[in-house]
C-alpha positions as CSV (number, residue, x, y, z in Angstrom):
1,X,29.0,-6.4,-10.2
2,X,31.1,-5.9,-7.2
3,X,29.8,-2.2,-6.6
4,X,26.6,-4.3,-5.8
5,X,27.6,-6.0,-3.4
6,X,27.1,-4.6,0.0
7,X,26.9,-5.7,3.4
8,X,28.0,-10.0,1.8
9,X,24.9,-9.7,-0.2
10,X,24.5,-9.7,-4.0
11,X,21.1,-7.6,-4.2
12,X,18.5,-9.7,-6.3
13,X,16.5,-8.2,-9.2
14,X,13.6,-10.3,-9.3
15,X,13.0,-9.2,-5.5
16,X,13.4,-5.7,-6.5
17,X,16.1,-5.5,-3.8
18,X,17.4,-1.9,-2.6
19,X,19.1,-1.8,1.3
20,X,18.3,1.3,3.1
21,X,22.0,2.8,4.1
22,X,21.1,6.2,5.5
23,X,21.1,6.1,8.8
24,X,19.6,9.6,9.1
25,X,16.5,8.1,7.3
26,X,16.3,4.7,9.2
27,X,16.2,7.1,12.2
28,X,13.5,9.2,10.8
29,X,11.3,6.5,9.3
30,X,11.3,4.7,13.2
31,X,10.4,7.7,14.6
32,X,7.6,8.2,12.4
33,X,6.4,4.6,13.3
34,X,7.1,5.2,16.8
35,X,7.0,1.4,18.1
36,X,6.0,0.8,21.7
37,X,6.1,-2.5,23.5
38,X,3.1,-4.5,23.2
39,X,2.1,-3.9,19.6
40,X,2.0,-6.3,17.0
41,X,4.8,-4.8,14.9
42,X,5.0,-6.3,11.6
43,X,7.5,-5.8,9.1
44,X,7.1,-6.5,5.5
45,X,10.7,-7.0,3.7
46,X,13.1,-6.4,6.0
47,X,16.0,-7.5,3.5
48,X,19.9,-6.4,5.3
49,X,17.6,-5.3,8.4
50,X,18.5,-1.5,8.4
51,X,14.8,-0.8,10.0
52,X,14.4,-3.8,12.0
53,X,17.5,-3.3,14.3
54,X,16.4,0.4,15.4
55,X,12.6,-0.7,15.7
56,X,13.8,-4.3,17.9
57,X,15.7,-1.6,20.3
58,X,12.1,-0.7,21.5
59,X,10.2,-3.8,21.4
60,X,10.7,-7.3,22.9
61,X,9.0,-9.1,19.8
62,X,8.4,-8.1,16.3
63,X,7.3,-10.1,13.0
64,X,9.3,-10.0,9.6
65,X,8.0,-10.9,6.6
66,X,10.6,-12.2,4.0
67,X,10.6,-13.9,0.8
68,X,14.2,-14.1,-0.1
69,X,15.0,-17.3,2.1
70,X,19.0,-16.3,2.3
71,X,17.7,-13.0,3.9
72,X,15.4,-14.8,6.3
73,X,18.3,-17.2,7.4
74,X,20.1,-14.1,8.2
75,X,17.9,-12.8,9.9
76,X,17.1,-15.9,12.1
77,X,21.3,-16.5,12.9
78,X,21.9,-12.5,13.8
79,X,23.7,-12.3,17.2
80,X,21.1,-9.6,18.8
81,X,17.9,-9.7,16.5
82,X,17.3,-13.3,16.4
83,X,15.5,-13.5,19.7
84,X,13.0,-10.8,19.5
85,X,12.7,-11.8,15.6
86,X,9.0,-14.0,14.2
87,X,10.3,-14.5,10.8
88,X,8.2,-15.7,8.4
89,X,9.6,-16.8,4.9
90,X,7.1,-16.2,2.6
91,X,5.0,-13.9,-0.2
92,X,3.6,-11.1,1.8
93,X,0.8,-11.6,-1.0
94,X,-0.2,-14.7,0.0
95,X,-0.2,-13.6,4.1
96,X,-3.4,-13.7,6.0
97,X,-3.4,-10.9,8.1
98,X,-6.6,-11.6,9.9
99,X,-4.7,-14.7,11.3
100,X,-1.8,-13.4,12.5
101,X,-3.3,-10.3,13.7
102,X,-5.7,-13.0,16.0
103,X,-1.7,-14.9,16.9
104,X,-0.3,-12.0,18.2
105,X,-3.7,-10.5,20.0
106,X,-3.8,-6.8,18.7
107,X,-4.6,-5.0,15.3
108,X,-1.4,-4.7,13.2
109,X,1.4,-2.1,12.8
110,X,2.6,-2.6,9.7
111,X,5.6,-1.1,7.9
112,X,8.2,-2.0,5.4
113,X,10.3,-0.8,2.4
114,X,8.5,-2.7,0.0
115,X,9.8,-3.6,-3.7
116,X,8.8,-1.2,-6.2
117,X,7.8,-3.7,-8.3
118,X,5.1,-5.4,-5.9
119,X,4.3,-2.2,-4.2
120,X,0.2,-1.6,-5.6
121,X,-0.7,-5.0,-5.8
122,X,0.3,-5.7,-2.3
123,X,-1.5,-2.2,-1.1
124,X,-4.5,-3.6,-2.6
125,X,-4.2,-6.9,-0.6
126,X,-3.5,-5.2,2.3
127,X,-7.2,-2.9,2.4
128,X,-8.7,-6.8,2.6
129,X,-7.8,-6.5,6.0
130,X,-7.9,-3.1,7.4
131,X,-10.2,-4.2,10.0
132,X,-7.2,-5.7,11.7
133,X,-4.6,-3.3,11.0
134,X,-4.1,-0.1,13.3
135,X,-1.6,1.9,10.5
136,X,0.8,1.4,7.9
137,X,4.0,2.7,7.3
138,X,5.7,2.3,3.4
139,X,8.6,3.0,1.6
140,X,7.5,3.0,-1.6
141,X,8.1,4.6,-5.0
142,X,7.2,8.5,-5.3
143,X,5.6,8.2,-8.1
144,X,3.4,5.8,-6.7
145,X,3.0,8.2,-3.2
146,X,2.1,10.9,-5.4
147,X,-0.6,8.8,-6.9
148,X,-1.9,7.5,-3.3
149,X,-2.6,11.2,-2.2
150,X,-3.2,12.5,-5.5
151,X,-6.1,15.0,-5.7
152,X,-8.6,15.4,-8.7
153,X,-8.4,17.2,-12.1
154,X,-4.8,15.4,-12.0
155,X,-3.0,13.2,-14.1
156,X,-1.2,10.8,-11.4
157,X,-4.9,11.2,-10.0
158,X,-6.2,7.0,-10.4
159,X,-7.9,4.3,-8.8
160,X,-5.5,3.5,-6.5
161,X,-5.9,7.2,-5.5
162,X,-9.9,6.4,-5.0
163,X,-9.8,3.1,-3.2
164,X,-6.9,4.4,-0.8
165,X,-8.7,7.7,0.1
166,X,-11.7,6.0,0.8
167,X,-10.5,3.5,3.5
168,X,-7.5,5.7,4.8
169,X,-6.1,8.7,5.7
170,X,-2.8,9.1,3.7
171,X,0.2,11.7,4.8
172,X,3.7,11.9,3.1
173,X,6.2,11.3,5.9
174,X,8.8,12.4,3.9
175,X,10.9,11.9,0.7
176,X,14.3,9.8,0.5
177,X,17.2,10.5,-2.2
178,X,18.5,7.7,-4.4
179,X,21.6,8.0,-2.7
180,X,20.5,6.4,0.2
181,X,19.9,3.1,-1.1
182,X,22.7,0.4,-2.3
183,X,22.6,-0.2,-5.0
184,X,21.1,2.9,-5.9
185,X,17.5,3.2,-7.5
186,X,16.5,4.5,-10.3
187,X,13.6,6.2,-9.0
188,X,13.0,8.9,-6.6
189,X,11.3,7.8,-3.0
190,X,9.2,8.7,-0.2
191,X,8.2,7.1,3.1
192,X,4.1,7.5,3.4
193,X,1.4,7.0,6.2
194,X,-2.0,4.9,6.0
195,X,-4.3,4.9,8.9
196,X,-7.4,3.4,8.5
197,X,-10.4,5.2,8.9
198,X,-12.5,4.0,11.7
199,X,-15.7,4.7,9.4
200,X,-15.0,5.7,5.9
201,X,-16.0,9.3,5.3
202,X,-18.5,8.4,2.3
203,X,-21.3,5.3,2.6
204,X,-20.4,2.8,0.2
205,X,-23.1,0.2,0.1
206,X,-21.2,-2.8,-1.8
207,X,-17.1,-2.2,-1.9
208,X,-17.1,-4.1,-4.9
209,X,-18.9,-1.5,-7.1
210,X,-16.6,1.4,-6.5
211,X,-13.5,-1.4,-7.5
212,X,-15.6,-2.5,-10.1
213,X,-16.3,1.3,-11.2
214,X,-13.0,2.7,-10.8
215,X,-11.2,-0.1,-13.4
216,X,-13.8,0.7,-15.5
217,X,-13.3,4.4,-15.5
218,X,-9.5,4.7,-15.0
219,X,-8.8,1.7,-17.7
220,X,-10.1,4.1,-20.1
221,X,-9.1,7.7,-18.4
222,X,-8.4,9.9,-21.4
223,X,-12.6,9.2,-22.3
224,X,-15.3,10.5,-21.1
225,X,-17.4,9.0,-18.7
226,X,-20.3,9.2,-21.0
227,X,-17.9,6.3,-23.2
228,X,-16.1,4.8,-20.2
229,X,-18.9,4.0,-18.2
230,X,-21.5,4.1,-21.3
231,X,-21.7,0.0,-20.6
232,X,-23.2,1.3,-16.4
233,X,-25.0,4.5,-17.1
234,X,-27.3,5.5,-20.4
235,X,-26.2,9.8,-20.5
236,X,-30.1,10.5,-18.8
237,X,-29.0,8.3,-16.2
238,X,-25.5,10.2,-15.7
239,X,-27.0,13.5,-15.8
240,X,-29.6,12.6,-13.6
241,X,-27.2,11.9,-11.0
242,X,-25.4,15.4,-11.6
243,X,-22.1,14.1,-13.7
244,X,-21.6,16.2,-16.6
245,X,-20.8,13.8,-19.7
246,X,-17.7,15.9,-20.6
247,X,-16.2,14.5,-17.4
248,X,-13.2,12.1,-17.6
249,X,-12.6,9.5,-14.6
250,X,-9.8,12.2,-13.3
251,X,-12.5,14.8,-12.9
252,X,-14.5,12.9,-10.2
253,X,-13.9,13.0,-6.7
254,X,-13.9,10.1,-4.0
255,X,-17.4,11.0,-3.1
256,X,-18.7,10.8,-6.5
257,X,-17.0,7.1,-7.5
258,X,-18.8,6.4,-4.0
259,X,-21.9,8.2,-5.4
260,X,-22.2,6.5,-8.5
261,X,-21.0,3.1,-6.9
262,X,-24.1,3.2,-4.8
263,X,-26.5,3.5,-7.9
264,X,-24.8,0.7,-9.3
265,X,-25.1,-1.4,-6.3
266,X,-28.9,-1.3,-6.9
267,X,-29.0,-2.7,-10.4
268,X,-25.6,-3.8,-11.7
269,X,-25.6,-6.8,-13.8
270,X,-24.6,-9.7,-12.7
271,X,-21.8,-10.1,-15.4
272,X,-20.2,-7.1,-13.8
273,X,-20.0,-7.7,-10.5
274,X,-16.4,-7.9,-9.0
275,X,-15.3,-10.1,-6.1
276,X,-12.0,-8.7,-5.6
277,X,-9.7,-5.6,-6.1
């Protein structure tokens, strides 16, 4: 137990807590983010505050999102930061972004080491309200990287590969070492980059489709589409729009789930419809 402790704080599982310690890496990851005064900086997770402090030497005001309340308080009594700090001590799941984006007066910068554990679910919240965010900067997983810029015809190739690449353009910043975590992680790293397109590169007439679509298809990934998707598309119907049968959901391309999700949007049943991602 004492190993884990570092810096007076007993890192907590159920927040999926791991403190950035490399300070080559902090440096990196801010100068990948590049804050400038008058953005609307948010942070999701800021935990010991390893990225905050460089990224507060170049802004006046920045806004922290944490759920561990301890953190928070720490956060709100530190000698320098507490001034330039917005803290708010809460899920980052349950955040409206359109609101605070509208408090603070400009689209968002977000960024943040975010628990493994919380990482996709919180990336799919977060494409609710690209509208109001300018880019995104994560530590996350690289297993879960390599599945955000994941290219067809390959196996980390998923849904969250589909939805991401249709609202953003995704770059690896770079990768990050075990060891440069306390307490160390399991898992392998990497720091990633999402900037919003301006207009997504495919029409998509009904978002909702190509979510609805890709669970469908990726639920059931080692099938073919013809058995996947069988309760969508009759096989005429597939093969009409070009899709061989043979095809599994790893085979298709962004512009294909956008493709198909377009022909659904004209007739899906009602039953099928899906509000959310």
């Amino acid at each position: 137990m004492h190993n884990r402790y570092y810096q007076g704080h007993f890192p907590r599982k159920c927040f999926g807590q791991h403190f950035l310690q490399d300070s080559d890496i902090i440096e990196s990851i801010v100068a990948a983010i590049d804050p400038k005064l008058g953005q609307a900086i948010v942070e999701i997770g800021p935990g010991l505050g390893a990225l905050t402090k460089l990224v507060a030497e170049y802004i006046d005001t920045m806004t922290v999102i944490e759920l561990d309340r301890y953190l928070a308080a720490r956060l709100a009594s530190h000698p320098v930061m507490q001034q330039k700090l917005n803290i708010m001590q809460q899920d980052a799941m349950k955040v409206n972004f359109a609101d605070l984006s509208k408090s603070l007066g400009h689209p968002l910068r977000i960024f943040g080491n975010l628990p493994y554990n919380i990482s996709t679910p919180l990336i799919f919240c977060l494409f609710r309200y690209l509208d109001v965010i300018h880019d995104m900067h994560f530590m996350l997983q690289k297993e879960v990287v390599n599945r955000l810029i994941a290219n067809p015809n390959n196996k980390t190739y998923g849904r969250l590969s589909v939805i991401a690449q249709y609202y953003c353009q995704i770059n690896l910043v770079l990768e990050v070492p075990p060891g440069s975590f306390r307490p160390a992680p399991k898992v392998e790293s990497a720091v990633v980059r999402l900037v919003p397109y301006d207009t997504p590169p495919y029409l998509v007439k009904d978002i909702n489709q190509l979510s609805t679509l890709t669970r469908l298809a990726f639920n059931q990934r080692r099938k073919t589409i013809r058995n996947s998707l069988g309760n969508l598309f009759s096989v005429e119907q597939l093969l009409k729009q070009g899709f061989m049968t043979t095809l599994r959901a790893e085979n298709l391309s962004v512009e294909q789930y956008c493709s198909l999700a377009n022909v659904l949007a004209e007739r899906l049943p009602e039953h099928y419809k899906d509000s959310k991602f």
